[in-house]
C-alpha positions as CSV (number, residue, x, y, z in Angstrom):
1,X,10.7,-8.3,-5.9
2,X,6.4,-8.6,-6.1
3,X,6.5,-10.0,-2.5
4,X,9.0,-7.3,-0.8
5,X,6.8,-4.5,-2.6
6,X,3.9,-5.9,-1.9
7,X,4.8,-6.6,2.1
8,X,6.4,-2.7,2.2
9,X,3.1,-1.4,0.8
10,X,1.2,-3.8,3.8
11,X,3.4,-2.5,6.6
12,X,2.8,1.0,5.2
13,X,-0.7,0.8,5.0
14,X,-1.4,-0.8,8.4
15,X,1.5,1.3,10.6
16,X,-0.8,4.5,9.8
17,X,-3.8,6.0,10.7
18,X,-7.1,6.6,8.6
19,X,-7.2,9.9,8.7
20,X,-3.1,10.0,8.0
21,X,-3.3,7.5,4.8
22,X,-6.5,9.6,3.2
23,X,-5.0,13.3,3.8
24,X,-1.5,11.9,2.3
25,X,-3.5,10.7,-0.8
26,X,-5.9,13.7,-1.0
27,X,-2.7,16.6,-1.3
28,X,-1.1,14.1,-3.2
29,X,-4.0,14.2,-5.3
30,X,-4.5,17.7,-5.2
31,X,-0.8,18.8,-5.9
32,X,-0.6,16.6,-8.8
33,X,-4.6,17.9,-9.9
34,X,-3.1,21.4,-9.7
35,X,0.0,20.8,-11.4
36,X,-2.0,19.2,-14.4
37,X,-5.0,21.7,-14.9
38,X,-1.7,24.5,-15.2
39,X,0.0,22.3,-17.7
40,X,-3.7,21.9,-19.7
41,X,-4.2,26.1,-19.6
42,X,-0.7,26.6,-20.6
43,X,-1.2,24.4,-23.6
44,X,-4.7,25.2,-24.6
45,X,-3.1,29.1,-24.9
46,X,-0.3,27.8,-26.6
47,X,-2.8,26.6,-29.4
48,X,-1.5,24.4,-32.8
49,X,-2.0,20.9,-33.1
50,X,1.2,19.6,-30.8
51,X,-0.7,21.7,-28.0
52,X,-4.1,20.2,-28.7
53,X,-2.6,16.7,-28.9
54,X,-0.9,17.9,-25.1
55,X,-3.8,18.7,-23.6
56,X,-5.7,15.1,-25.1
57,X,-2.9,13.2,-23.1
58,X,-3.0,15.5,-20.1
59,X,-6.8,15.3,-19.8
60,X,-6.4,11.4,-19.9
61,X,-4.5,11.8,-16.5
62,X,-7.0,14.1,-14.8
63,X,-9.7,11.9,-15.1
64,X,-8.5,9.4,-12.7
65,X,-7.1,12.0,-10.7
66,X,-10.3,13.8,-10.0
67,X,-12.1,10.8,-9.0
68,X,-9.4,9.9,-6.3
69,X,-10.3,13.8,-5.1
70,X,-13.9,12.9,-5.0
71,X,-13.4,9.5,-3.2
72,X,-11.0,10.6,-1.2
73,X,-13.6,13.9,0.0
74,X,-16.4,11.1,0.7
75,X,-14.7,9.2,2.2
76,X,-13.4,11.6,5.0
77,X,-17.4,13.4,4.8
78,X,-19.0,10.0,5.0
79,X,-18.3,9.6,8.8
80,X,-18.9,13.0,9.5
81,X,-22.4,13.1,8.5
82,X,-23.3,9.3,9.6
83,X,-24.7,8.4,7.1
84,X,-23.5,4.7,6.8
């Protein structure tokens, strides 16, 4: 099962474009961001400790999430300014 995931997620890698595979993960990135940081408000006005414990767990998940955004925005600004 490792090897046929691991040769779908090569052929789907390689079959596409840069520009295709970092605008797929950036509104990927960005729907899920969105979704999230709505959850987080909707908790923090909720208030009590179930909410607070909520939005703990739901910042855990944006972390990684912003820094895809941020990588992802370099990388398509990087080649645009020529900088490396």
């Amino acid at each position: 099962m490792t090897t046929t995931v691991s040769k779908v997620t090569t052929t789907a890698i390689t079959t596409h474009s840069f520009s295709t595979l970092t605008t797929t993960v950036g509104l990927i990135a960005i729907g899920i961001l969105i979704v999230l940081l709505v959850q987080k408000e909707l908790l923090r006005a909720v208030g009590g400790p179930r909410a607070a414990a909520g939005a703990r767990i739901v910042n855990a998940a944006i972390a990684p999430l912003l820094l895809t955004l941020f990588l992802t925005v370099i990388v398509r600004i990087v080649p645009l300014v020529h900088i490396v």
